[in-house]
N, C-alpha and C positions, 0 to 999 in steps of 0.2 A: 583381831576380830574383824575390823573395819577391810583390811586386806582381803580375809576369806572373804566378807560379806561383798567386795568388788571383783575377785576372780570368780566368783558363781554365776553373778549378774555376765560377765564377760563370757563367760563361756555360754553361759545359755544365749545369750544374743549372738555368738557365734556359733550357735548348733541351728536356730534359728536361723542366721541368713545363709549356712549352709543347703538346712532341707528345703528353704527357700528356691537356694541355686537348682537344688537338685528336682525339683519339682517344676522351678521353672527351662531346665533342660529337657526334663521328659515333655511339656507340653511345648517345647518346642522341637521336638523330635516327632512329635505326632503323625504332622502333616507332612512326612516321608514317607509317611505306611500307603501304599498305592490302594488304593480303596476304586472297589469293582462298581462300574456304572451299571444298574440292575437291566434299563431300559434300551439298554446296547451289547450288553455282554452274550457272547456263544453259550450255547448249551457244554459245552467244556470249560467256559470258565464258570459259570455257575455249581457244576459238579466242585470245584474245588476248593467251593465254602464248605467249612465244617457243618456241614447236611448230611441225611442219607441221599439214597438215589432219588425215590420215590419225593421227597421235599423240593429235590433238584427239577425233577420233571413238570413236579405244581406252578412249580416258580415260573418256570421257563414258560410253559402253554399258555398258563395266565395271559401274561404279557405276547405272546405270540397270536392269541385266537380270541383273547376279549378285550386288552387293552392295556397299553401302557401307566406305568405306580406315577401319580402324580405325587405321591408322600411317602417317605420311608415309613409309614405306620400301614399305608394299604398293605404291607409284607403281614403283618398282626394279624390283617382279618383272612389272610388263607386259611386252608380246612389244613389243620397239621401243625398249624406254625404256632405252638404257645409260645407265652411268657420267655420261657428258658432260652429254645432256641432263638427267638428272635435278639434277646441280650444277647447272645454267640457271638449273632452275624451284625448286630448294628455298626459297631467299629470299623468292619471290616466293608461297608458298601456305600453307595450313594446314588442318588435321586436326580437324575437331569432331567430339563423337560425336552420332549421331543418334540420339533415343527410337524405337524399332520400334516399327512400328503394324502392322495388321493388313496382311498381304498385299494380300488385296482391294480392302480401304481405298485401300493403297498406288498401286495398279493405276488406280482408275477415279481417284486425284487426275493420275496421272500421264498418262492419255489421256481426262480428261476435254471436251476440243476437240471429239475424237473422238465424244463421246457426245451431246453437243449436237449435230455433224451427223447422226447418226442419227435423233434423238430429230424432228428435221426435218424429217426424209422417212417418218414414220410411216405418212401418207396414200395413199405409193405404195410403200411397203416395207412393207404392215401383216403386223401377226406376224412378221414378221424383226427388228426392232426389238430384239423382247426376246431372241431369241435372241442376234444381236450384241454384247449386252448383257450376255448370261448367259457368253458365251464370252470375251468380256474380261475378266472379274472371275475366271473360277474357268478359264484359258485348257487345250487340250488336250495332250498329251506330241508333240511332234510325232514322235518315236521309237516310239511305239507308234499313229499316228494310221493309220487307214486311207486309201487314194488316195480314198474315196468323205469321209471327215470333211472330210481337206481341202480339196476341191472345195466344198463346203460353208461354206469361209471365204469373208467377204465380199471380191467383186474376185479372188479366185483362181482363175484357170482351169486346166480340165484337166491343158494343158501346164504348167503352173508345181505343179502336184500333182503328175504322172509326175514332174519334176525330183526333187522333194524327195526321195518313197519311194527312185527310182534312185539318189542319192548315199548315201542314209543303208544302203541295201543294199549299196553297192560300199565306204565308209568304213566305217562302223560308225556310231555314235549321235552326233549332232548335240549338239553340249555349249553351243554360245551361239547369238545373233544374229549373231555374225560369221560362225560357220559358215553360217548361213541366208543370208546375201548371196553367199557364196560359191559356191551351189549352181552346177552348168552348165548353162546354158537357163530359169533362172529369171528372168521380166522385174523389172525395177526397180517396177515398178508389181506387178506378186504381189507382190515382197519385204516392200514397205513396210505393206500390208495383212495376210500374211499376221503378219508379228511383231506385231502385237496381239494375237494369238489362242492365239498356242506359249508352250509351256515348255517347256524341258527335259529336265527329268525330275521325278517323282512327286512332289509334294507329300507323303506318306507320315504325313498330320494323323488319318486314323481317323473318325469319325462328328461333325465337328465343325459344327455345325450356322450356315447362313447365309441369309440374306434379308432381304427391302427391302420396302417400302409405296411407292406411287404415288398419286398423290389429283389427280386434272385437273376441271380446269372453268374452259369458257369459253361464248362466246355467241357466235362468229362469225354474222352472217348466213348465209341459206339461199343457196347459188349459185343465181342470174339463172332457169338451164332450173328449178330447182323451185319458185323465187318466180313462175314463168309457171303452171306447171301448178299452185300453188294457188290463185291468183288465175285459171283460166280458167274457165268457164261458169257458168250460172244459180247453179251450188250450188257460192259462195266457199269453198276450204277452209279459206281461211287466217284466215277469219272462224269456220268452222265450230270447228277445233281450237284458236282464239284466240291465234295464232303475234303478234299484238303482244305480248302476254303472256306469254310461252313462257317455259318456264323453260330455266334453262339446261342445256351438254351436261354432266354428268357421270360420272366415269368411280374405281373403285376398282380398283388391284392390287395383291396380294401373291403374292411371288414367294417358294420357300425351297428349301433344299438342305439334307440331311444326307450331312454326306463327299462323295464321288465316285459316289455308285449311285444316291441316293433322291433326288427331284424332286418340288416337287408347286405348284400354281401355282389362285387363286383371283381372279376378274375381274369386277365388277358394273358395268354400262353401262347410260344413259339418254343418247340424243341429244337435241341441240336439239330443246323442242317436244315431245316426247312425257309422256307421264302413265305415271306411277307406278301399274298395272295392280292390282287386288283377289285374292288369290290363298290358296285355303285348304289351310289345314296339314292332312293328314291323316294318321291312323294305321290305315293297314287301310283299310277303305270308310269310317271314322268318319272327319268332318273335326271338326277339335280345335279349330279358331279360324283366322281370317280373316284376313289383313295386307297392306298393300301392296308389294309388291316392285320391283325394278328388270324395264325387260321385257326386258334380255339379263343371264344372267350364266352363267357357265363355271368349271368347275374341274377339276382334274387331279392326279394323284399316280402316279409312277413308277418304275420300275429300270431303271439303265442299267448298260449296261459290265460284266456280271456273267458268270462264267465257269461254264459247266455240263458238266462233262467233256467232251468234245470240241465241245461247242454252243460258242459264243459268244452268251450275249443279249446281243444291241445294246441296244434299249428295250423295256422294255413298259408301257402306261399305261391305266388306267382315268378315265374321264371324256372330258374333249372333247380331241382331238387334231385333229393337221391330216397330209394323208398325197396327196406328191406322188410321182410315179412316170415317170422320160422328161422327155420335151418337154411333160410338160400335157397330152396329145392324149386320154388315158383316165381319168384321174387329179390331178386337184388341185383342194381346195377352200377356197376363199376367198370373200367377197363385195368384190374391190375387182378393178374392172377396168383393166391397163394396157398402154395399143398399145405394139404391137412389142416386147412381154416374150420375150424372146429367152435366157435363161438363162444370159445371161454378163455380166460389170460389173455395172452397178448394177442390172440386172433379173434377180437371182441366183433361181435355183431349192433351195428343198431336199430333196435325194434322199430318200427314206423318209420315218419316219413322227418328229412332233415333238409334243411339249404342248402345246395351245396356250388362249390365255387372251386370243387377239385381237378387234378387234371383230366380226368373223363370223359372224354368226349363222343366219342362212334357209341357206348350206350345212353348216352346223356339223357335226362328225360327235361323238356323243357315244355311247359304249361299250367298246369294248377294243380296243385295237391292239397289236401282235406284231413285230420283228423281229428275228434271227436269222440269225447264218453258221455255214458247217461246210464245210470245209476250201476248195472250189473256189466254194461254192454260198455264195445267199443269200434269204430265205424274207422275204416281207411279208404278213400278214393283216390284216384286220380287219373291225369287226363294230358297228352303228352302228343304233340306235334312236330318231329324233327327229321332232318335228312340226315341219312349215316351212309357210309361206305361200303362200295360193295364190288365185287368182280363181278361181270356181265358175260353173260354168255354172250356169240354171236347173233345171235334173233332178240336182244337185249333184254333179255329174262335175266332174272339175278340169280347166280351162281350161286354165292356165301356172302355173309359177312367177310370186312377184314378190318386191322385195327392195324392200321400203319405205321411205323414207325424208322425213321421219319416220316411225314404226311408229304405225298408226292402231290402235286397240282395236275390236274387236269392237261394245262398245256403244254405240261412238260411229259407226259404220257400218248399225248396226241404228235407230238413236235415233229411236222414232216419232214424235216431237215436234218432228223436221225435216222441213223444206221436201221432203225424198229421202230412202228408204231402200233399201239395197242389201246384198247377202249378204255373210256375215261371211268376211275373210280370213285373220286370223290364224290362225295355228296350225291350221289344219281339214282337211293332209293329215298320215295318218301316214306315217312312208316306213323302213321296214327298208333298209337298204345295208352291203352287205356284199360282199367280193373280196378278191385276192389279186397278186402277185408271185413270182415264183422268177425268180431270174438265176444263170443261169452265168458263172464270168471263166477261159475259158482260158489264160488270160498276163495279166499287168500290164497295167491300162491297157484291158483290151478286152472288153466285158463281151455278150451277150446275154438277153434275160429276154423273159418269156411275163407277160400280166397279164389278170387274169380280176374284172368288175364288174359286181354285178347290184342293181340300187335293185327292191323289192319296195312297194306303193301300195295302201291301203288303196280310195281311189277310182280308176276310170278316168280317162287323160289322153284329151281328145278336144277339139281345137283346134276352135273355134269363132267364126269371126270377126261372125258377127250377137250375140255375148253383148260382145264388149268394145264396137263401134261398130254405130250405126245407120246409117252413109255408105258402104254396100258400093260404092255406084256409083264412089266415091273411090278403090278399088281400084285397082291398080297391076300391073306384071309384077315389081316387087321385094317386093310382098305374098306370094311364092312361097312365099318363107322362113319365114314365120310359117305357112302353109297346110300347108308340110310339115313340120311341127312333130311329133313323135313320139304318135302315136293308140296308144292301148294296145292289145293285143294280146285281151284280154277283152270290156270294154266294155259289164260288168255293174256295177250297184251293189249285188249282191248280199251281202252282209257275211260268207257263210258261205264265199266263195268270192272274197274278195277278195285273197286270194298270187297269184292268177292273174292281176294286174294288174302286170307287173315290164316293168321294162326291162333288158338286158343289150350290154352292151358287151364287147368282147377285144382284144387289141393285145398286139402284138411291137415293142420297142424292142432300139436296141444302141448301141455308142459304143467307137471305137476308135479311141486316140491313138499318132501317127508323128513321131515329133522334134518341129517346130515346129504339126503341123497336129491338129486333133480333127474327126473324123467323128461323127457322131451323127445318128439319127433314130427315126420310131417309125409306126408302123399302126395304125391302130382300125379297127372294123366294128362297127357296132350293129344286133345282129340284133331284129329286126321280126317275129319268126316269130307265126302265128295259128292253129296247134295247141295246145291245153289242154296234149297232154303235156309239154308243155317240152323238145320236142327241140332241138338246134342245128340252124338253117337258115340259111344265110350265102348260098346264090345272090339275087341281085340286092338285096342288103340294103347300104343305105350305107356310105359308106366313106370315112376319111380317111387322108391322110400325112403326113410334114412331115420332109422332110431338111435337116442344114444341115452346112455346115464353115467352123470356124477356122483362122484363121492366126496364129501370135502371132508378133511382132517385137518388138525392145523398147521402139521407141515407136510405132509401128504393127500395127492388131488389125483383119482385116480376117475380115467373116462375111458369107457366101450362106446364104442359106433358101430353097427350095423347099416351096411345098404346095398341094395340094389337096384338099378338105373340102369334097364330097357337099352341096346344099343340106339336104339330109332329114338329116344326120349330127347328130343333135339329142340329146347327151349336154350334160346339166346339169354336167356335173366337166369340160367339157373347158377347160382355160386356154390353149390351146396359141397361138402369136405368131399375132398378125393387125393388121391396120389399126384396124378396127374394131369393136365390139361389136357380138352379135345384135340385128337385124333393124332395121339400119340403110337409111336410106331409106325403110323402109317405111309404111304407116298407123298405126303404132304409134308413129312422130317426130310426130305431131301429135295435141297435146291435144286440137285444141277439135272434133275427128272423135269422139274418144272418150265412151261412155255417160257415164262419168265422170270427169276429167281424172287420178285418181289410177291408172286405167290405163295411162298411158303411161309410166308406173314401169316397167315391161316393159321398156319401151326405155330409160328415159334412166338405170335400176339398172343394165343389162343386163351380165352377167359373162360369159356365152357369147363365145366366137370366133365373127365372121361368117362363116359357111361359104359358100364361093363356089367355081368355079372359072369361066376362062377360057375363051369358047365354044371349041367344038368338045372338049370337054372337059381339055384343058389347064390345068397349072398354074401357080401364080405363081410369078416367081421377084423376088428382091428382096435387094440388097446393101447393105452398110452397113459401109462403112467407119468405123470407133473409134477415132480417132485423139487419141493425148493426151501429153504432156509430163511426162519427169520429175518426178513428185512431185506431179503436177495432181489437185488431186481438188475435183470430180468431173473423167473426161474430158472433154476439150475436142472442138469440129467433131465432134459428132454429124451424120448427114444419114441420109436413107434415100431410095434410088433404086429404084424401084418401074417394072415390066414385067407388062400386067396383059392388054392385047387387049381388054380387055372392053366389051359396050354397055353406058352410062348410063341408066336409067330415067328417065325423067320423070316427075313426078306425074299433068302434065295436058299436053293437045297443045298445040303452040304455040309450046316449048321456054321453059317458064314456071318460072321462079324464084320459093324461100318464100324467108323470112326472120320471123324475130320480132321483134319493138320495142317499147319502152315509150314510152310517150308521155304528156306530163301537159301541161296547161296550156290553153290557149283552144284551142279546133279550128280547124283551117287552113276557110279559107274554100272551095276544093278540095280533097278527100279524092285529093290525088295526092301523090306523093314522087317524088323522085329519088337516084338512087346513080352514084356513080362514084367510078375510080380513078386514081391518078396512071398520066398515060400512056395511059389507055383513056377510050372513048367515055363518055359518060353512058348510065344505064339508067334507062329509067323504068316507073313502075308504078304499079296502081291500089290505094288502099287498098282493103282487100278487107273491115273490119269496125275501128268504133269507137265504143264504146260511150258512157262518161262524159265530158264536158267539161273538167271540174275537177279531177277525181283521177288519179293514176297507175292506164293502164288497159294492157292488152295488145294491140297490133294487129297485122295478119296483111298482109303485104304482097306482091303477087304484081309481079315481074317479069318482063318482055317484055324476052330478054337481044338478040332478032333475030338470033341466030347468034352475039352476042359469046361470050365467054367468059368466066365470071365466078369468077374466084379469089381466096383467101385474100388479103388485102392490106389496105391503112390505105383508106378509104374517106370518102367526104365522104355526108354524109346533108342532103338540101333540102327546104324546106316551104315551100310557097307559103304567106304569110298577107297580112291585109290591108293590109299594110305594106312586102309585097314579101318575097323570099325571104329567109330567116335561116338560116344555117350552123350546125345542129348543135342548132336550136331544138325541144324535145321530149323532150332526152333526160334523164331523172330522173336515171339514173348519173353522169352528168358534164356539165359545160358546153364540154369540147374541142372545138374545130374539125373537128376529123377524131376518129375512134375505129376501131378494129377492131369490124368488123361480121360477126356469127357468123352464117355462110348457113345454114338450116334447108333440109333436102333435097339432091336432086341433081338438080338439072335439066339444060339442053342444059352439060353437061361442066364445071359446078360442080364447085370442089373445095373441100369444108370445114374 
């Protein structure tokens, strides 16, 4: 008995320090389970807690847009998270604290993907860039933002603006980003763009000062059209300004902010190839000393957002600002041209006036700019002093605009120790510009405004086509454009009386958003009047339009434009959509007509809309379905369908096609080529000039299309040589079989 009653005890005290072990093995096995840091982990490793989606994404934003879990219990007070699941995942996560850094800091590590796409498209987004930039880092209250701010965020339209103000008017104050996806009638595509840009609510930091330095430099090559035009005629320019030597592009910004109101922004530019200009310091008429400077640089200093008993200033800024207004038809200046800028998605417009520090320069506007709301109303001025470049005729009257690239110096255009010399362009028009905006908004969403622009010229404009070419006979019926170029109104060079050399412009725009759909359009007329008093005289004085409507769906964006734009409608500021840049087609697409090849800078700078319309005076009309996929950025299946009636020019009879080429190597032993494309005939044609044997030289190729039709496409280029034809022999860019071959002109229904 005594036996059993000590084997029982034995045993049970060996079952005992068994579950003992084994209880003390599992808690010592514990702390191998890798347990997920909540306040560190990616939105992928978060998905792959036992959550749904929707738990997953709470979790994640929380912490991403209001703030980091100082306790694994703040997991508890989410909306979603009971009891059950939080037992789930407690095992399985943990709670670090995180160092706070700076907000902004915070921000741009957190969308910096985001900044690197922008920082990409500089070229066709110039000066939006830093804005993008400026608005992610220090983002707006979306509760206190205006329908006109948010339209203003990149990818946001209209419709997905009306959504926002609507809810936050009908709820009250939007407290996260989940409220922001929640809006009704905001697409997925606004959603996901416009939350880089909101906060919440006020930051409430005081005058807390921020800003950043930028330092760029690179050396890309000159694109092909300007490696043609300095290497065409007698006087090489690319030998003249020693472009093998070029130094490279450089570029200085600094950007800064105090608090929320003060802004102020500093930019020095030198493109590829240009020379660091001699410029003296003066004090009064005294010049103090001599140095060389950058030949662009820009700066600005601001308040915004400031409250003036019943005013509201929006901005006001001294130095170089930028100042769009509508559709571009009256108003926006920039120097970078881009077709089909339609002011929604990625070819966004900014409404009123911004700082700017962009590369810009020939429209730059440098002086004071103004705007202002009061209760229903809202007021744009400004007021703009600067010299820009220009070709001069012989009696030093200004020719045209030009936008150089590279910027040539004066003394190197004057230089009489060259083979040519020719009058100087830089800088030698002054030009006063100055106008206005008022808009009324009857209701949400639907606005009317009146805009008034007048550029004042120190010389008279008087288009003169014997000063840029000596080939008048080369003339064309699409030379029109350039013919009805705007003549001033004066047409003295008298210096005491030179205010009386202005040009003026007016326009009416509106924009009125309906559930799903945005209406918007705008009018100009540029009065041409040739009374000294400056009266307004608007019969038979040019005139443009341009309507358009959206449609938003949420993965379908579908926009018509309408316009028409007066050949003569020759406003320098107008950006407004088009196919192509001013005075395309014309004598101005071909260097080697030009006095001097840096003339056709006219055309291949050229920022103008091509003004045109459709005989019998009808307009274009033109669709373009936007069609893109959740989350796609950029949109996908862009296309544009174009309705136009119109006749094609031709250069010459015959229905004769240019094109340009580079060609190196031994000369064909027949100065003939041929082109063709898959699926169509061969075209042939005769060399029409070639100069050197041995080096890369430029040749001008005319083809005899005999009715075909010659379009955009991959293209075979042939050389007869002594050996027999060679596919693709000649071309310095590449040794491919086929290339895309860029048609210069428009002949029998070329499309470029």
């Amino acid at each position: 008995m005594i036996r059993k009653t000590l084997s029982v005890i034995i045993a049970g005290l060996l079952s005992v320090s068994v579950g003992v072990g084994v209880v003390w093995a599992q808690e010592a096995m514990e702390p191998l389970v890798q347990q997920l840091d909540i306040n560190r982990a990616t939105l992928e490793e978060i998905r792959s807690l036992p959550i749904d989606e929707q738990d997953a994404l709470t979790l994640y934003e929380f912490r991403e847009y209001t703030s980091y879990f100082e306790s694994i219990y703040d997991i508890r007070k989410l909306p979603g998270f009971d009891q059950r699941k939080f037992d789930r995942i407690k095992p399985l996560i943990k709670i670090l604290p995180v160092k706070e850094m700076d907000e902004e800091i915070a921000r741009m590590n957190s969308i910096y993907y985001r900044i690197e796409q922008w920082a990409a498209q500089e070229g066709t987004n110039e000066g939006l860039i830093d804005i993008w930039i400026d608005q992610a880092k220090d983002p707006i209250n979306v509760n206190t933002a205006t329908i006109t701010d948010l339209m203003n965020l990149q990818n946001v339209s209209p419709v997905d603006a009306l959504a926002i103000v609507k809810q936050r008017d009908r709820t009250g104050d939007l407290r996260s980003v989940r409220d922001l996806s929640r809006v009704p009638g905001i697409s997925d595509w606004g959603y996901r763009n416009a939350r880089n840009f909101l906060r919440y609510s006020d930051p409430g930091k005081g005058l807390e000062f921020h800003g950043d330095y930028q330092f760029r430099l690179y050396n890309t090559p000159l694109f092909s059209d300007f490696d043609d035009v300095l290497n065409e005629g007698e006087e090489r320019w690319w030998d003249r300004l020693r472009m093998d030597d070029a130094p490279p592009a450089t570029m200085h910004k600094v950007r800064m902010r105090w608090g929320q109101k003060i802004r102020a922004g500093f930019m020095a530019y030198r493109g590829l190839g240009e020379q660091m200009p001699l410029t003296d310091v003066k004090l009064g008429h005294e010049t103090l000393f001599t140095t060389r400077t950058f030949p662009t640089v820009k700066r600005f200093v601001g308040i915004e957002n400031h409250q003036l008993g019943p005013v509201h200033l929006d901005r006001l800024y001294l130095g170089n600002y930028m100042v769009t207004i509508g559709q571009g038809l009256v108003m926006e200046n920039t120097d970078f041209f881009k077709p089909r800028k339609s002011g929604f998605s990625w070819d966004k417009r900014l409404d009123g006036v911004i700082g700017d520090v962009s590369r810009t320069e020939e429209f730059a506007l440098d002086g004071i700019a103004m705007q202002a709301s009061f209760w229903k109303m809202r007021g744009l001025f400004f007021f703009s002093w600067d010299k820009k470049d220009a070709i001069l005729n012989p009696d030093s009257t200004a020719n045209s605009y030009i936008v150089m690239t590279p910027k040539v110096e004066n003394k190197v255009l004057t230089d009489t120790t060259a083979a040519s010399q020719y009058l100087p362009m830089r800088d030698v028009l002054r030009e006063k510009t100055w106008g206005g905006n008022l808009r009324y908004s009857p209701w949400l969403g639907t606005h009317v405004g009146f805009t008034f622009l007048e550029s004042i010229y120190d010389r008279p404009f008087i288009p003169r086509l014997s000063t840029i070419t000596a080939r008048s006979d080369k003339s064309t019926t699409a030379d029109s454009e350039y013919l009805s170029s705007f003549e001033s109104p004066h047409g003295k060079t008298d210096t005491e009386e030179w205010w009386d050399d202005y040009r003026r412009v007016y326009g009416i725009d509106f924009q009125t958003i309906y559930k799903n759909i945005s209406l918007q359009g705008e009018y100009g007329i540029l009065d041409q009047g040739r009374d000294f008093d400056r009266q307004v005289e608007l019969d038979g004085h040019p005139q443009a339009v341009i309507l358009s409507a959206y449609a938003q769906y949420n993965n379908l964006n579908i926009l018509g434009i309408y316009r028409n734009y007066d050949v003569a409608y020759d406003n320098p500021y107008c950006r407004a959509f088009s196919n192509y840049q001013r005075f395309k087609r014309t004598i101005l697409e071909d260097e080697f007509y030009m006095t001097t090849s840096l003339y056709t800078m006219v055309f291949d700078n050229a920022v103008q809309r091509q003004c045109r319309a459709a005989p019998g005076g009808g307009g274009i009309l033109h669709l373009l379905p936007l069609s893109h996929l959740p989350g796609a950025d950029p949109p996908v299946g862009i296309r544009c369908l174009e309705e136009e009636g119109r006749q094609r020019p031709t250069h010459e009879g015959g229905g004769q096609d240019r094109l340009s080429a580079h060609l190196s190597g031994a000369a064909p032993v027949t100065p003939k080529l041929s082109l063709s494309r898959r699926g169509q005939r061969s075209h042939r044609g005769q060399l029409q000039e070639h100069r050197h044997a041995n080096t890369p030289e430029v040749a001008h190729l005319r083809l005899r299309s005999g009715g075909g039709r010659l379009r955009h496409g991959i293209y075979s280029l042939a050389t007869p040589t002594a050996s027999g034809r060679q596919r693709g022999a000649g071309w310095r860019e590449s040794q491919h079989r086929q290339r895309h071959i860029p048609l210069r002109g428009a002949g029998n229904g070329a499309d470029p």
